[in-house]
C-alpha positions as protocol buffer text, in pm:
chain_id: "A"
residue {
  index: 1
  type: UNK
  ca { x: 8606 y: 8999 z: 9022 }
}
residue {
  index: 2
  type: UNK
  ca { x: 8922 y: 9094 z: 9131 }
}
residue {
  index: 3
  type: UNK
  ca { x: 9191 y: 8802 z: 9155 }
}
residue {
  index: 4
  type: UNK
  ca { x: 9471 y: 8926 z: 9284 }
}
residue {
  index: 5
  type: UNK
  ca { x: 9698 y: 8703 z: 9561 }
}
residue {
  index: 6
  type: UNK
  ca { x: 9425 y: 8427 z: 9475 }
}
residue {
  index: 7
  type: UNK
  ca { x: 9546 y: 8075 z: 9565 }
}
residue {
  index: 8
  type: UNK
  ca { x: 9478 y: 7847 z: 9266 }
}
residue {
  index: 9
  type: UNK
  ca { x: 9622 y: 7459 z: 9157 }
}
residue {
  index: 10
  type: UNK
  ca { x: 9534 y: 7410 z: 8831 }
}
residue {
  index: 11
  type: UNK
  ca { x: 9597 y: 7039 z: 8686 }
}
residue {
  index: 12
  type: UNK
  ca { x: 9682 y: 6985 z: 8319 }
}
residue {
  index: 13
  type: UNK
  ca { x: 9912 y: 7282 z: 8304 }
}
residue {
  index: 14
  type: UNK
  ca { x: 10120 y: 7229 z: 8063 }
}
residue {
  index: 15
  type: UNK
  ca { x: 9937 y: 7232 z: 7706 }
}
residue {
  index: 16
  type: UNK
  ca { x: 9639 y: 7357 z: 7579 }
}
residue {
  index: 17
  type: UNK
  ca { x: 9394 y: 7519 z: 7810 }
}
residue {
  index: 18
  type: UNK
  ca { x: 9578 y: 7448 z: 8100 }
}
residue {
  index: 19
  type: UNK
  ca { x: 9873 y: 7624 z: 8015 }
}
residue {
  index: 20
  type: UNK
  ca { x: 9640 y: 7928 z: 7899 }
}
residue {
  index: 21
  type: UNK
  ca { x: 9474 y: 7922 z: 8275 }
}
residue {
  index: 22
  type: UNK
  ca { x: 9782 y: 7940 z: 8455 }
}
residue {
  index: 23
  type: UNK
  ca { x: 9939 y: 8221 z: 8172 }
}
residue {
  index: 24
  type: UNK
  ca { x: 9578 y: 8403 z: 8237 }
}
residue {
  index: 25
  type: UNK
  ca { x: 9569 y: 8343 z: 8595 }
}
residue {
  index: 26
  type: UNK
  ca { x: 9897 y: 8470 z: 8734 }
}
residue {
  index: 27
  type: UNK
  ca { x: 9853 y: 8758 z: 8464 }
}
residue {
  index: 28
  type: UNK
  ca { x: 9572 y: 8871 z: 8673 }
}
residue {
  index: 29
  type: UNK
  ca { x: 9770 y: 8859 z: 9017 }
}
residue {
  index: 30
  type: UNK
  ca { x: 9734 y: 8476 z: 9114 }
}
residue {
  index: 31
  type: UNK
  ca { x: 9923 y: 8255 z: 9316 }
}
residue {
  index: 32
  type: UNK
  ca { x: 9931 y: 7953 z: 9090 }
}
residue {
  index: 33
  type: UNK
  ca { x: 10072 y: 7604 z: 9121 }
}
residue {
  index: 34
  type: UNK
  ca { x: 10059 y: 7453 z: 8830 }
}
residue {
  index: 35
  type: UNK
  ca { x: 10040 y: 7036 z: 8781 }
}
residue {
  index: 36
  type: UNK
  ca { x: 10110 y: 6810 z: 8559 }
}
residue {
  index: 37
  type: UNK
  ca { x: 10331 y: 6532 z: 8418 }
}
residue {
  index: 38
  type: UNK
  ca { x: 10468 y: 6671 z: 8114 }
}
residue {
  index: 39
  type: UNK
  ca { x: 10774 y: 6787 z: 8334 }
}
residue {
  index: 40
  type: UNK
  ca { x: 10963 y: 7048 z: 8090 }
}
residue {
  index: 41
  type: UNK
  ca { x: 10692 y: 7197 z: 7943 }
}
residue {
  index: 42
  type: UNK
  ca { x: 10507 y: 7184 z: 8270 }
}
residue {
  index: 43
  type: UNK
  ca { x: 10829 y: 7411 z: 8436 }
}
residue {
  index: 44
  type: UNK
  ca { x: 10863 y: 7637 z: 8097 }
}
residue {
  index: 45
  type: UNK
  ca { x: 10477 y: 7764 z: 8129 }
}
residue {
  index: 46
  type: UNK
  ca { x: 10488 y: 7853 z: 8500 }
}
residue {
  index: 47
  type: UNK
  ca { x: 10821 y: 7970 z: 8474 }
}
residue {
  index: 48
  type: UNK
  ca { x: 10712 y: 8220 z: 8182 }
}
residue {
  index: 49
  type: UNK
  ca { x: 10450 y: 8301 z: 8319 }
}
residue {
  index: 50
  type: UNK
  ca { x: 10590 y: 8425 z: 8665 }
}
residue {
  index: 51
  type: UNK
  ca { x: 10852 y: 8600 z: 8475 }
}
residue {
  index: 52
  type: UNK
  ca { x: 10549 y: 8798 z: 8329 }
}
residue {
  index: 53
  type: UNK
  ca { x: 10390 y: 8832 z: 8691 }
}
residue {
  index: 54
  type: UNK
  ca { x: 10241 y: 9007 z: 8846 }
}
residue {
  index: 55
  type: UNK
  ca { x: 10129 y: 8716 z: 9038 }
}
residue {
  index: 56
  type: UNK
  ca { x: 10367 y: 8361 z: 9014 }
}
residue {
  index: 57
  type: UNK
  ca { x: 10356 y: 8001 z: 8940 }
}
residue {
  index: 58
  type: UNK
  ca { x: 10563 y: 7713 z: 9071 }
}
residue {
  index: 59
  type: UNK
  ca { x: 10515 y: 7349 z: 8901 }
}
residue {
  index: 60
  type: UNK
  ca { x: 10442 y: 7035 z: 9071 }
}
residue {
  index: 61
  type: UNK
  ca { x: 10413 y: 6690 z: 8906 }
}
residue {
  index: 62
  type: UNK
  ca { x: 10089 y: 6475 z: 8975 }
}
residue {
  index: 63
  type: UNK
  ca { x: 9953 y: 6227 z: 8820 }
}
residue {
  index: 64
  type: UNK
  ca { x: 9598 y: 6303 z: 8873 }
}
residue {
  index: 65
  type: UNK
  ca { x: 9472 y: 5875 z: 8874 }
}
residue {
  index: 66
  type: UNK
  ca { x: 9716 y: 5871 z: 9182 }
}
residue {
  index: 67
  type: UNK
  ca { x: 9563 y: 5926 z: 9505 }
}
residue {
  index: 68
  type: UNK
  ca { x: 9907 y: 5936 z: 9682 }
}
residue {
  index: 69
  type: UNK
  ca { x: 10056 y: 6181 z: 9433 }
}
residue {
  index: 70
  type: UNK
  ca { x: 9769 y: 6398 z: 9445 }
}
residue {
  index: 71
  type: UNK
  ca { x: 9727 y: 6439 z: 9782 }
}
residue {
  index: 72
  type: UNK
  ca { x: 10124 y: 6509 z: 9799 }
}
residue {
  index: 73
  type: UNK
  ca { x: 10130 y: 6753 z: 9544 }
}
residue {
  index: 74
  type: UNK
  ca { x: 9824 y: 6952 z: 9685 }
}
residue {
  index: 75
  type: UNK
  ca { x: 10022 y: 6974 z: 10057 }
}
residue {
  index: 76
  type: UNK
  ca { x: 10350 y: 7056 z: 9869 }
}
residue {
  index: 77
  type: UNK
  ca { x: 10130 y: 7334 z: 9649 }
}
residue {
  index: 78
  type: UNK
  ca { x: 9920 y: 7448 z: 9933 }
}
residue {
  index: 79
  type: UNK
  ca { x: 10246 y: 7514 z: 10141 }
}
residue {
  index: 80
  type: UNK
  ca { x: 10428 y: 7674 z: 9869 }
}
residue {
  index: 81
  type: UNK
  ca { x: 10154 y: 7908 z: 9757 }
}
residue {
  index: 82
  type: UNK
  ca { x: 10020 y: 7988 z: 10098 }
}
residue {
  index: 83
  type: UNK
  ca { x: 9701 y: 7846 z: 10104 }
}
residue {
  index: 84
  type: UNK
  ca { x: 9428 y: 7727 z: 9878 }
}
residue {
  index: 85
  type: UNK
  ca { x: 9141 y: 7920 z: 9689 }
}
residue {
  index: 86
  type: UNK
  ca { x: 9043 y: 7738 z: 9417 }
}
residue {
  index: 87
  type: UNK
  ca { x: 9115 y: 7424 z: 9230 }
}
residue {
  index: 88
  type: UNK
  ca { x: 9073 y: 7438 z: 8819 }
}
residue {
  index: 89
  type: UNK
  ca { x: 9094 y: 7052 z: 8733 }
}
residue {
  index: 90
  type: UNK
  ca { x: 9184 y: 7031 z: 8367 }
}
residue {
  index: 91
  type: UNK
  ca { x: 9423 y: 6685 z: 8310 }
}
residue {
  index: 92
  type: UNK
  ca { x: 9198 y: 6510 z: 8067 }
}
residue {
  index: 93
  type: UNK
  ca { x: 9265 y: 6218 z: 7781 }
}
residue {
  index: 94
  type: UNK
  ca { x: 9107 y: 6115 z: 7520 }
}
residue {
  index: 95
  type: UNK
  ca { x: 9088 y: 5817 z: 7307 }
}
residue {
  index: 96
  type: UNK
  ca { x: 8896 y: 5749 z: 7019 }
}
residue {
  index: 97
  type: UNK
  ca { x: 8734 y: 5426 z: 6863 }
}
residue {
  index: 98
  type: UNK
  ca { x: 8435 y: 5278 z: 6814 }
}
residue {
  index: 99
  type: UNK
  ca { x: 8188 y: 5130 z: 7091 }
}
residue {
  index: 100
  type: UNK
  ca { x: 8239 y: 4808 z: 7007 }
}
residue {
  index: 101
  type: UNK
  ca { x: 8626 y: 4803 z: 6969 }
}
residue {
  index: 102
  type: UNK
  ca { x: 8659 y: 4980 z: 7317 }
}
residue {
  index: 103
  type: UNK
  ca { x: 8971 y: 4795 z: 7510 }
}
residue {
  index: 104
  type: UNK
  ca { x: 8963 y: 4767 z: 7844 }
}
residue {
  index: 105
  type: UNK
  ca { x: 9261 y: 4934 z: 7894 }
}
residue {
  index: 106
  type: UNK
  ca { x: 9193 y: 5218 z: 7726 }
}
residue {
  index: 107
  type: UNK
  ca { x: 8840 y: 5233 z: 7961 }
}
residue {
  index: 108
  type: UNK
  ca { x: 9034 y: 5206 z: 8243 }
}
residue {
  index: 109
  type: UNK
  ca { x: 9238 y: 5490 z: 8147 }
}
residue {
  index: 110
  type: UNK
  ca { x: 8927 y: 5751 z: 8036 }
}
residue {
  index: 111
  type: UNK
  ca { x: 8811 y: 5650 z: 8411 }
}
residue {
  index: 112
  type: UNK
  ca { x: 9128 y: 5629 z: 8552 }
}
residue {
  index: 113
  type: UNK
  ca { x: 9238 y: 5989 z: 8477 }
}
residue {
  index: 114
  type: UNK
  ca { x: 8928 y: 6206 z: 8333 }
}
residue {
  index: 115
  type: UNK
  ca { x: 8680 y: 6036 z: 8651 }
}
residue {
  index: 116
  type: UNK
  ca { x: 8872 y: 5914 z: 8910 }
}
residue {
  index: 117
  type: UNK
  ca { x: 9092 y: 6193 z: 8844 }
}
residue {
  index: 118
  type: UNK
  ca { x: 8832 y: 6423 z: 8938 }
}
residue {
  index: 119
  type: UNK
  ca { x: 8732 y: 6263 z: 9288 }
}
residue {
  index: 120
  type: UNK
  ca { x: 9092 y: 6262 z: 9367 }
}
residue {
  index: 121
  type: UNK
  ca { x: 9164 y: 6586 z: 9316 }
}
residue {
  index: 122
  type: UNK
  ca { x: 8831 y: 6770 z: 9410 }
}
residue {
  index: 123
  type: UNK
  ca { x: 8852 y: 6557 z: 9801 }
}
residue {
  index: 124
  type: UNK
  ca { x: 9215 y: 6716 z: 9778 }
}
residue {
  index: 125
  type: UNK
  ca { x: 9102 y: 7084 z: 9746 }
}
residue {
  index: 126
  type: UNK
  ca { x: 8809 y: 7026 z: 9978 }
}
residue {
  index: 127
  type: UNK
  ca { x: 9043 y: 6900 z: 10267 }
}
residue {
  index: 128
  type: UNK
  ca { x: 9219 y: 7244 z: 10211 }
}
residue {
  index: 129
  type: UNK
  ca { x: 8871 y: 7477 z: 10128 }
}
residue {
  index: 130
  type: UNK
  ca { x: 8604 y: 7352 z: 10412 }
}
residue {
  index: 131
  type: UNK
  ca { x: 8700 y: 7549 z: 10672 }
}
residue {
  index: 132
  type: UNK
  ca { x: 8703 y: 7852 z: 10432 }
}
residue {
  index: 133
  type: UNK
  ca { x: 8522 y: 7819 z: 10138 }
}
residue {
  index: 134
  type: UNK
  ca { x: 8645 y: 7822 z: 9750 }
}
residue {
  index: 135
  type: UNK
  ca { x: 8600 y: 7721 z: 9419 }
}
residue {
  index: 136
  type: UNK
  ca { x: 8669 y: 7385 z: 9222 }
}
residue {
  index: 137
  type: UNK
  ca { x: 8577 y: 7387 z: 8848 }
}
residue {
  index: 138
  type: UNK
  ca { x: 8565 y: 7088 z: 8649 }
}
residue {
  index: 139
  type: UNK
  ca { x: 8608 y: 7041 z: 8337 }
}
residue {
  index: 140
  type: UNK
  ca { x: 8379 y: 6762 z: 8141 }
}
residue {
  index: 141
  type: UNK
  ca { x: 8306 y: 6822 z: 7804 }
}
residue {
  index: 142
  type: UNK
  ca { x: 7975 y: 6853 z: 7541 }
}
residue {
  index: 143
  type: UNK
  ca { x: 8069 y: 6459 z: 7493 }
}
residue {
  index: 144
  type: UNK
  ca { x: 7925 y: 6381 z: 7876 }
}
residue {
  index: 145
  type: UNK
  ca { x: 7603 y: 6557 z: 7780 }
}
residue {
  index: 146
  type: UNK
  ca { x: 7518 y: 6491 z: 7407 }
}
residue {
  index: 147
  type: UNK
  ca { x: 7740 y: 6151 z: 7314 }
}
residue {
  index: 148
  type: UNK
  ca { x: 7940 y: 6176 z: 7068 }
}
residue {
  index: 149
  type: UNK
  ca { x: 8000 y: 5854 z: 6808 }
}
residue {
  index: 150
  type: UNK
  ca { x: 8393 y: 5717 z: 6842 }
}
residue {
  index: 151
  type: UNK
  ca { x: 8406 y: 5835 z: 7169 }
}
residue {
  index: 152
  type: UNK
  ca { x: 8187 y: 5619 z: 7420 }
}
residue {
  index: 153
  type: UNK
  ca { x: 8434 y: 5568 z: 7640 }
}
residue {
  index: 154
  type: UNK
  ca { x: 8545 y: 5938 z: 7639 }
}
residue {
  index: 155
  type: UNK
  ca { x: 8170 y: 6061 z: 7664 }
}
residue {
  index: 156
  type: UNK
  ca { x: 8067 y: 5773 z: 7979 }
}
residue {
  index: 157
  type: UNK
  ca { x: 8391 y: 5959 z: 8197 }
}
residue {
  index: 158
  type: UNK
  ca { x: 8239 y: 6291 z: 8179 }
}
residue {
  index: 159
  type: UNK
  ca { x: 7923 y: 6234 z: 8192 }
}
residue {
  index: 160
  type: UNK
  ca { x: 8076 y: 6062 z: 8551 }
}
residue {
  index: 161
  type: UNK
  ca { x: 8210 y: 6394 z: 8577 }
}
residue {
  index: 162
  type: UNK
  ca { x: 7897 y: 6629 z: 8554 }
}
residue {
  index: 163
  type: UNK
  ca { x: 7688 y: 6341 z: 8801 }
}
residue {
  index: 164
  type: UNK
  ca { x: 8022 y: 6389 z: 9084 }
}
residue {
  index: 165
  type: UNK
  ca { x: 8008 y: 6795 z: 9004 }
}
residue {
  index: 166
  type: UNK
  ca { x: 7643 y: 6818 z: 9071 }
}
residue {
  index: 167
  type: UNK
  ca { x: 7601 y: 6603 z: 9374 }
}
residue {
  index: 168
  type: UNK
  ca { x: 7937 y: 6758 z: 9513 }
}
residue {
  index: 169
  type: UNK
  ca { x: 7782 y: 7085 z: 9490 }
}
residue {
  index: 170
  type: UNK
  ca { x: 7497 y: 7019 z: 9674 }
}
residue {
  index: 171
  type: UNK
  ca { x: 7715 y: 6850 z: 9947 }
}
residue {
  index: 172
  type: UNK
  ca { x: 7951 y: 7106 z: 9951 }
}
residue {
  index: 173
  type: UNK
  ca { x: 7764 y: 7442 z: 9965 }
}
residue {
  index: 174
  type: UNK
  ca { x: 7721 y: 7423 z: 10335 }
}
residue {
  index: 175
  type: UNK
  ca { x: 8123 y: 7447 z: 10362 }
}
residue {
  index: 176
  type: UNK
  ca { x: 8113 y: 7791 z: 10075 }
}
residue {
  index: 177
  type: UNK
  ca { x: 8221 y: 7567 z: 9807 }
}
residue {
  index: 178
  type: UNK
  ca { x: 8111 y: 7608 z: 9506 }
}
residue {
  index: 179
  type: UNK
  ca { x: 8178 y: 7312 z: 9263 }
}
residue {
  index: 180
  type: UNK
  ca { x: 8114 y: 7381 z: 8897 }
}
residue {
  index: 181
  type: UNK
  ca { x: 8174 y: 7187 z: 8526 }
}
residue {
  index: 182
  type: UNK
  ca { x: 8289 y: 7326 z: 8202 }
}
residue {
  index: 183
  type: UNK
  ca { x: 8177 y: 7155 z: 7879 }
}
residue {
  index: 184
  type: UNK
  ca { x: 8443 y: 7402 z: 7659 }
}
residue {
  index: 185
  type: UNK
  ca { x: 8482 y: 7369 z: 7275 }
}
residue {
  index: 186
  type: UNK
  ca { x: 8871 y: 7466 z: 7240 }
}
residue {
  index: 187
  type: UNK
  ca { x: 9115 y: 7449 z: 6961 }
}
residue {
  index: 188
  type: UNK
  ca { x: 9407 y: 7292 z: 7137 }
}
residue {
  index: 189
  type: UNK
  ca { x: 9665 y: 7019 z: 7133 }
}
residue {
  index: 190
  type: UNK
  ca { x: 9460 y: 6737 z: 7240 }
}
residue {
  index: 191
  type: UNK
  ca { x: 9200 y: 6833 z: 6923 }
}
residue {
  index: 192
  type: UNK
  ca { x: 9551 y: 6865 z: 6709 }
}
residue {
  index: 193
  type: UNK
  ca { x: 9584 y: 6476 z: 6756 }
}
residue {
  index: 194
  type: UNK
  ca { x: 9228 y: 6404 z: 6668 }
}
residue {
  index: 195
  type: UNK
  ca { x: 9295 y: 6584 z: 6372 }
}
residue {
  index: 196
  type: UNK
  ca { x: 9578 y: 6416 z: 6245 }
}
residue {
  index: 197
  type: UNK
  ca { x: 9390 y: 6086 z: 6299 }
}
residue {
  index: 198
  type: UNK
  ca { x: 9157 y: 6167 z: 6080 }
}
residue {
  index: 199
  type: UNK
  ca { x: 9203 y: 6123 z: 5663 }
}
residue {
  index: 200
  type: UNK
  ca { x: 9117 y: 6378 z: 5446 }
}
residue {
  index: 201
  type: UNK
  ca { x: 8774 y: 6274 z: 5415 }
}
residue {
  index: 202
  type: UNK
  ca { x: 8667 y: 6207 z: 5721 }
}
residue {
  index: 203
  type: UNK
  ca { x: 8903 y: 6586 z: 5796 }
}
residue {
  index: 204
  type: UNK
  ca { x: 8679 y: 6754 z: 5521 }
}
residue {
  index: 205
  type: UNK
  ca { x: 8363 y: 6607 z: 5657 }
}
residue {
  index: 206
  type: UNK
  ca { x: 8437 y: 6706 z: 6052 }
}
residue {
  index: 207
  type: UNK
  ca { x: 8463 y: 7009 z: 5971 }
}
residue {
  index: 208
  type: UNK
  ca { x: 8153 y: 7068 z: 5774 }
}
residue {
  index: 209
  type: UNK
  ca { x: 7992 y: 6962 z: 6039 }
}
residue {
  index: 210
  type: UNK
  ca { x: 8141 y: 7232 z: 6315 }
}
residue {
  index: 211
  type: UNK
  ca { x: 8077 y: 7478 z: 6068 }
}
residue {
  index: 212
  type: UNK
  ca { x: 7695 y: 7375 z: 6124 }
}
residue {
  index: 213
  type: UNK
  ca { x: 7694 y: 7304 z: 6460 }
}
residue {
  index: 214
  type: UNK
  ca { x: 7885 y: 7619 z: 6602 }
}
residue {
  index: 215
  type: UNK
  ca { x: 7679 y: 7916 z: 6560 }
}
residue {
  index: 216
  type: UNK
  ca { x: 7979 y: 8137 z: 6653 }
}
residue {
  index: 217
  type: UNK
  ca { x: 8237 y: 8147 z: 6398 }
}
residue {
  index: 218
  type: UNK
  ca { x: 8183 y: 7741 z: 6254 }
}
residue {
  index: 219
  type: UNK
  ca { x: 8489 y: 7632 z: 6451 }
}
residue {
  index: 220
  type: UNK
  ca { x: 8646 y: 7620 z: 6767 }
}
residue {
  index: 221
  type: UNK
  ca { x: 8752 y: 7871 z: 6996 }
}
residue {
  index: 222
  type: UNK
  ca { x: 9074 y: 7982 z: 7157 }
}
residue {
  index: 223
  type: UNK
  ca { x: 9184 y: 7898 z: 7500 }
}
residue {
  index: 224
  type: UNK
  ca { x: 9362 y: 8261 z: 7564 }
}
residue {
  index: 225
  type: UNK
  ca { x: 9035 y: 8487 z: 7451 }
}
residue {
  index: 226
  type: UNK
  ca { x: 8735 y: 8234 z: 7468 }
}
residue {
  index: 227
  type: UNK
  ca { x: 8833 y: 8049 z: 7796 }
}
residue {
  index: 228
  type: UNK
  ca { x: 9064 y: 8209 z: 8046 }
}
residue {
  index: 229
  type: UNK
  ca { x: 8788 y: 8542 z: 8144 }
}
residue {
  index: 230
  type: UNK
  ca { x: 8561 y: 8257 z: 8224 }
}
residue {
  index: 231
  type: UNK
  ca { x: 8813 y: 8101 z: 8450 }
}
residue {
  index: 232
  type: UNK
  ca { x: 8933 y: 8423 z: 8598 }
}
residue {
  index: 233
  type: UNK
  ca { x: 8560 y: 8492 z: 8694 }
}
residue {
  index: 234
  type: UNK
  ca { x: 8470 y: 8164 z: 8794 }
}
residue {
  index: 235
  type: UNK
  ca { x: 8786 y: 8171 z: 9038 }
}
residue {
  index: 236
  type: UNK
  ca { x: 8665 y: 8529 z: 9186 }
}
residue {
  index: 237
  type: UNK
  ca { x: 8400 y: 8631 z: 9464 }
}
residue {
  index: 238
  type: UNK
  ca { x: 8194 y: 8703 z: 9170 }
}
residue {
  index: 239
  type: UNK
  ca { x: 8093 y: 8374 z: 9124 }
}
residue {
  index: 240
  type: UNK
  ca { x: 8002 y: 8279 z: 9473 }
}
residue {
  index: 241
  type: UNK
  ca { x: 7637 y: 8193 z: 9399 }
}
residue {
  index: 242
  type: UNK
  ca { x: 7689 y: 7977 z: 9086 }
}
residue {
  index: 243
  type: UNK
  ca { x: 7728 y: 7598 z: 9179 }
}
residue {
  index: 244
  type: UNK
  ca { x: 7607 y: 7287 z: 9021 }
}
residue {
  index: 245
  type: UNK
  ca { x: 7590 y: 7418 z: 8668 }
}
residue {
  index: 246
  type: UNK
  ca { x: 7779 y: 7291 z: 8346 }
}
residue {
  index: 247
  type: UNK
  ca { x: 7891 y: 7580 z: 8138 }
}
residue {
  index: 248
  type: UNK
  ca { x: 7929 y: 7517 z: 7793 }
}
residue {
  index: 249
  type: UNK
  ca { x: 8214 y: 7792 z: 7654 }
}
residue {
  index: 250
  type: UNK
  ca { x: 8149 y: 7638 z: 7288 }
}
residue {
  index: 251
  type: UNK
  ca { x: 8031 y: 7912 z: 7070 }
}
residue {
  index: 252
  type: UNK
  ca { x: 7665 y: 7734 z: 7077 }
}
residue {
  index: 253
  type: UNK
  ca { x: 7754 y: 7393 z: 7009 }
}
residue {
  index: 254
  type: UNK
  ca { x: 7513 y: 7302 z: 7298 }
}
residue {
  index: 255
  type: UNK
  ca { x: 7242 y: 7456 z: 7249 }
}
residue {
  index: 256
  type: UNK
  ca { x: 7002 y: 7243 z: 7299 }
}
């Protein structure tokens, strides 16, 4: 499981658990290049984080919905980092609203970056990983697989998510790739602004109901203790014979 000099992009680096992969990962020895297109905060997390070492990060912007800027960043990244590993695609929105008030903008955009997001970054990492093998993990969420009300939208991306993870998996193990989802349950900034759009009923009654729902604790977890040793293994020879699987790092919310 050791992950030292391990090549790994990681997209979504600059809040939340994205910036708790790359801390993690170059904490444990990895080469990390870290994208996003939150440009200051993006540079500040890689930047502390090399200063930490042992391993390094370097910061590239991307926006992930771009095909052009993706495959750029990933040949800028690749050079800079000396190769590729492993890809940990994190960039993610999320909008909420009710099915029927759904605009198509703000469909386009759950597609735009959470599922086409995904294919262009995971046909990025394979043009770098098929002559080698690697990892990719996804991240999707317990919305793709259970629904979840105000977020239709939200849950129809990554449930287009886990469908691409699976069937890229089976495609892909003949190269070494192993392409697996995470459905995590993570206190982080993205939940912050659900929060604050909710009043204090509907706060009060949210989280009543993760107190039920989450057998571990009643609440969600955090990205430095609950997430990042899942990504450091799932980045390491020890998980060359997992592929094709959603892991839910939730504390139980998903149980079915």
């Amino acid at each position: 499981m050791d992950i030292h000099n391990k090549r790994v992009i990681v997209t979504g680096s600059a809040s939340g658990i994205g910036a708790s992969a790359v801390k993690a990962l170059v904490a444990a020895g990895a080469k990390v290049a870290a994208l996003d297109l939150n440009d200051e905060a993006g540079r500040t997390i890689a930047a502390e984080a090399s200063a930490k070492g042992p391993g390094e990060a370097h910061y590239f912007r991307c926006d992930v919905s771009q095909r052009v800027q993706v495959d750029d960043a990933f040949s800028a990244a690749v050079e800079r980092i000396g190769g590729l590993d492993a890809l940990v695609n994190i960039a993610g929105v999320e909008r909420k609203s009710p099915a029927e008030s759904i605009t198509q903008e703000d469909w386009d955009l759950m597609f735009d970056v959470n599922a086409r997001g995904t294919l262009n970054t995971n046909q990025a990492a394979f043009a770098h990983l098929k002559e080698r093998g690697g990892h990719i993990i996804n991240f999707a969420s317990a919305a793709g697989v259970m629904g979840v009300p105000g977020l239709a939208h939200y849950s129809a991306a990554k449930a287009a998510v886990l469908g691409w993870t699976r069937t890229a998996a089976k495609e892909w193990g003949k190269y070494g790739i192993t392409v697996n989802a995470l459905a995590p349950a993570m206190w982080t900034p993205m939940y912050e602004k659900f929060r604050a759009r909710l009043d204090t009923e509907q706060l009060a009654a949210h989280d009543a109901f993760m107190a039920q729902q989450i057998p571990l604790g009643g609440r969600l977890g955090d990205p430095d203790t609950a997430m990042a040793p899942v990504l450091l293994f799932l980045v390491s020879d020890g998980a060359n014979f997992i592929t094709g699987q959603t892991l839910a790092v939730d504390g139980g919310l998903m149980i079915p």
